[in-house]
C-alpha positions, 0 to 999 in steps of 0.5 A, a space after each residue: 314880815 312885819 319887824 316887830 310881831 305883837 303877841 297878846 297876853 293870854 289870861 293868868 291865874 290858877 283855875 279850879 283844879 280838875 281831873 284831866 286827860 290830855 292826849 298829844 303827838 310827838 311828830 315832827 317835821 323838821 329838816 336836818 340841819 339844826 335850828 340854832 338859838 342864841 342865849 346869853 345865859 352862862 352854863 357854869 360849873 363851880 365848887 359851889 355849884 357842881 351840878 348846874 344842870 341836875 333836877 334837884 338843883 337847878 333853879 334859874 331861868 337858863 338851867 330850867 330851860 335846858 331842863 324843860 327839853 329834856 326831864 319830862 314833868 306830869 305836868 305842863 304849862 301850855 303854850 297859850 298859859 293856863 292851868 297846867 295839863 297832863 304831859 307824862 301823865 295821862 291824867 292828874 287831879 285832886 281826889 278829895 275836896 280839901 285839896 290835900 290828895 292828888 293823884 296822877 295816872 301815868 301815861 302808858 308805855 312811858 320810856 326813858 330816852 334809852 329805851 327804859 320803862 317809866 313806873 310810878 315808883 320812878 316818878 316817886 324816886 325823883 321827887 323823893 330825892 329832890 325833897 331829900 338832897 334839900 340842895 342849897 339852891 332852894 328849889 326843893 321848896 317848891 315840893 314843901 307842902 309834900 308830905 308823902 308820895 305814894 304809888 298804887 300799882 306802876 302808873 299811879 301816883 299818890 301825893 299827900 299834901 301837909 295842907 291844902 294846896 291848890 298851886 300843886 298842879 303847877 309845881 308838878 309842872 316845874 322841873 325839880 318835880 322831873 322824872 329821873 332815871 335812879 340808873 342815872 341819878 343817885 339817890 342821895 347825891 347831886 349829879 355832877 356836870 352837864 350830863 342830861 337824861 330824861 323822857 322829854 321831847 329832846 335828848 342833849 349833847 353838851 359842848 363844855 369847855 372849861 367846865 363852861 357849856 358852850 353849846 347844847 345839842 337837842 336831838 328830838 327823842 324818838 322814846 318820847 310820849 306826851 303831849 307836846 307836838 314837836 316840829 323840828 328834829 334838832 335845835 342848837 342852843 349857844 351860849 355868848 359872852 354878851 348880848 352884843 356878840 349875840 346879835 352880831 351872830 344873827 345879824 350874819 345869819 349864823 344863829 336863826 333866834 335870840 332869846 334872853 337877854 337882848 339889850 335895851 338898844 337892840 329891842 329898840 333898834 330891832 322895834 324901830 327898823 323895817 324891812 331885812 331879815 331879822 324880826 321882832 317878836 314881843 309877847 307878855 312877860 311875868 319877870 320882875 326886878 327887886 333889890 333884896 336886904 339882908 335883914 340881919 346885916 348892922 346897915 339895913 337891920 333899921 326897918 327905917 333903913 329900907 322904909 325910906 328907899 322905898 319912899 326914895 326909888 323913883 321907879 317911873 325914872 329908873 324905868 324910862 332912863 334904862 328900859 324905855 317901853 320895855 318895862 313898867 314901875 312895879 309896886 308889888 312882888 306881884 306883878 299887876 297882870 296877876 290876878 292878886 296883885 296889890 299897888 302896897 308900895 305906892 298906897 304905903 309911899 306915894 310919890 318920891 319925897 325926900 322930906 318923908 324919906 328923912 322923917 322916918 329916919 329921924 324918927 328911928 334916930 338913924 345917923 345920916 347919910 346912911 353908907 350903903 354898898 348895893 350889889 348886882 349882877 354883871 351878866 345874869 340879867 342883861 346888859 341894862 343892870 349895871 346902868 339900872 344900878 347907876 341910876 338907884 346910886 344917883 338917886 339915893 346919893 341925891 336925897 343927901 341921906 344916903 351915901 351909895 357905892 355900886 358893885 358888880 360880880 358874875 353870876 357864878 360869884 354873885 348868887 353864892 355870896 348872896 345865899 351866904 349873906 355876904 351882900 347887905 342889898 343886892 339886885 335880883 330878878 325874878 321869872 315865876 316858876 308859875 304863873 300865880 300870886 303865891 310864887 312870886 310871895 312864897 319863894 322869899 317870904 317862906 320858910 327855906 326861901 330862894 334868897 335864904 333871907 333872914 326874914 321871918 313873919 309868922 303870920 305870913 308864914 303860918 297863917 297867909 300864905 296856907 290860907 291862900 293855897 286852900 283857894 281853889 279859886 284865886 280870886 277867893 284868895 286875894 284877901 290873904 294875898 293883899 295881906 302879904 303884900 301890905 306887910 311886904 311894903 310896911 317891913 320892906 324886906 325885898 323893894 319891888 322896881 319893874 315888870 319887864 316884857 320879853 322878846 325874841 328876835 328870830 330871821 324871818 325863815 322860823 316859824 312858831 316864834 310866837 311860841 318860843 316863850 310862855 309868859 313865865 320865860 320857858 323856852 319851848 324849842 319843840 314850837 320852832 319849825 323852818 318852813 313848817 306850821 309850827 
């Protein structure tokens, strides 16, 4: 095989939403041993977040990645990208022209992995609760534009929306919209720990040690009724420590394909090699890195602040120093692939300038140098963070109107610290729930936004952003899009760095590596086979 394999991106974009029905297999061919997949994504469990692995909680990349084998969703993202298709439903789509009534038909003979029947008041219970626990993590935003849900009968489901919406079929495909058991899942409170159950193509056995989980067994599930086709019996998914333990195992043949995060060194030495058994698998990415203020806190409050690292950051030097060819600049919320996307940063900014830069902080009679502390994560996003936070400190210290110091925590102290306030510019990264413009505007600018972020623009909120969903078609709605962005890049709320690609590495036995990711980082573990059309 050749060592590096090239996936071309598919088109992105929300289509004109229609009634669907969508027929699918379960069968597959897989052998008995397990194919094991690497991940340097940490399972933990802590005070703040005792529940990682519960629907109504779980919003991060590796916890939905668990989600999506095993909690099935009406809908689904497919393999090549695309609007979502039916997956527990037999069919999905708006029932009047305003897009505020959508209906879902069930498939029939829906079951739970141990056997129990599915009914629309099931579907009803699970999105209900999620929208109820309104869990600290943010995702029930997602189902924010819900008002009631309705059920007719055991198979239909009625959702009526608070105003248009016509990103809706993509947040039923999202896992806080998945079906749960109300045997399993109590209404009113998180499920703790790493327990798992579902109707999607996979059951899941948790190895957890130390309230960490090491290692996930996925069993394909022989209840299992949707649309994926799924080509192998078992998958094993283990978690290491760093991207270097990780690659050590595959290199020795104990895992079969590594998926997020390979550090930049291993992309280019996987991209440079030829022949040996292990191959590289580049395919288009939607993820983007921002650093994100606190916009309350005494140090960046100043608009003028965060206005002049954005005429500061040299994005095109962050990229080539850190992550070579593996990302590019990125001037928008909206990475440049997605139809909506707007360059506001640069035609806001320009080029880096000093002189600019300490223009507006004079003018808003800011003291120099301005002392500020930028926080990042240590092992959330991968190895390249804290060599990427190096260089914004040398950047930033250069222009002598900043005085920067860097710190890093883990996750598990990270992320709570932030949605508590505690950090005043921090570094994020971002993998769309859904490929669309509003999922990458919405989730920091709404009302009960991921980021808890104190900033507040009404007309965003109460005027741009309903505006952008009543456009069925997408294009349609750039003008309210590029909007939001223009305001983005004037009140610099959140400051947009790259847009990444992603990768796989899998030994050259694996087949269906071309579809182990979609373009917004889902892990589709029923795509893999060995020796097997996949």
């Amino acid at each position: 095989m050749n060592r590096k394999t090239l996936v071309l991106p598919a088109v992105v974009g929300l289509l004109a939403p229609v009634l669907a029905a969508c027929g699918g297999s379960s069968s597959g061919s897989g052998g008995d041993d397990a194919i094991a997949v690497g991940t340097t994504d940490r399972f933990t469990a802590t005070k703040d977040a005792p529940a990682p692995l519960d629907p109504a909680y779980a919003y991060d990349v590796g916890t939905w990645n668990v989600l999506r084998q095993t909690v099935q969703t009406l809908m689904i993202q497919p393999k090549g990208d695309g609007e979502p298709v039916p997956e527990a439903a037999q069919s999905c789509g708006f029932s009047d022209s305003g897009n505020e009534r959508y209906v879902c038909t069930l498939r029939d003979g829906l079951k739970f992995a141990n056997g129990d029947a599915i009914t629309a008041a099931d579907v009803k219970y699970s999105i209900d609760r999620a929208r109820a626990i309104k869990a600290d993590s943010g995702v029930f935003a997602l189902l924010s534009t819900i008002d009631t849900v309705e059920t007719k009968g055991d198979r239909e489901v009625i959702f009526h929306l608070k105003t248009a919406d016509a990103t809706f079929p993509y947040k039923l495909s999202t896992p806080v919209a998945g079906i749960v058991n109300p045997d399993d899942y109590a209404k009113n409170k998180l499920r703790d720990g790493f327990d798992v159950d579902g109707s999607g193509p996979y059951t899941m056995k948790a190895d957890v040690k130390n309230d960490e989980l090491e290692d996930a067994v996925f069993t394909k599930n022989p209840h299992y009724k949707g649309s994926l086709t799924v080509n192998n019996d078992k998958v094993e998914l283990r978690s290491y420590a760093d991207a270097d333990a990780m690659g050590t195992a595959i290199e020795k043949g104990d895992i079969d394909l590594i998926t997020r995060t390979m550090s930049p060194q291993q992309i280019q030495k996987l991209s440079n090699e030829s022949g040996g058994d292990v191959d590289l698998v580049e395919m288009a990415g939607l993820e983007i890195r921002y650093l994100a203020f606190n916009t309350k806190a005494p140090a960046v409050k100043s608009r003028a602040v965060r206005q002049a690292m954005a005429q500061l950051i040299n994005r095109s030097e962050l990229v080539s120093k850190v992550y070579g060819t593996q990302a590019e600049p990125l001037f928008s919320l909206v990475p440049a692939t997605i139809v909506g996307h707007s360059n506001s940063f640069f035609n806001k900014y320009g080029d880096p300038s000093v002189t600019k830069a300490k223009s507006l902080l004079t003018q808003a009679g800011i003291t120099t140098p301005v002392k500020l502390t930028l926080h990042y994560t240590t092992d959330h996003y991968g190895s390249g963070t804290k060599e990427e936070f190096e260089d914004l400190q040398k950047q930033l210290d250069a222009s002598g109107l900043f005085e920067v110091g860097i710190k890093g925590a883990p996750w598990t102290t990270f992320r709570p610290a932030e949605q508590k306030g505690e950090y005043d510019v921090y570094g994020m990264g971002w993998f769309p729930d859904f490929p669309d413009a509003d999922n990458y505007l919405a989730p920091f600018l709404d009302k009960d936004n991921f980021l808890g972020s104190p900033y507040d623009n009404g007309k965003i909120r109460n005027t741009l952003i309903p505006d952008s969903r009543r456009e069925a078609d997408r294009l349609a709605a750039s003008g309210s899009l590029t909007e939001i962005q223009d305001i983005v890049a004037n009140d610099v709320p959140v400051l947009p760095l790259w847009q990444g690609k992603q990768y796989v590495a899998a030994r050259d036995d694996v087949t269906g590596t071309a579809y182990a990711l979609n373009s917004s980082a889902t892990l589709q573990l029923w795509e893999l086979g060995k020796g097997v059309s996949g």
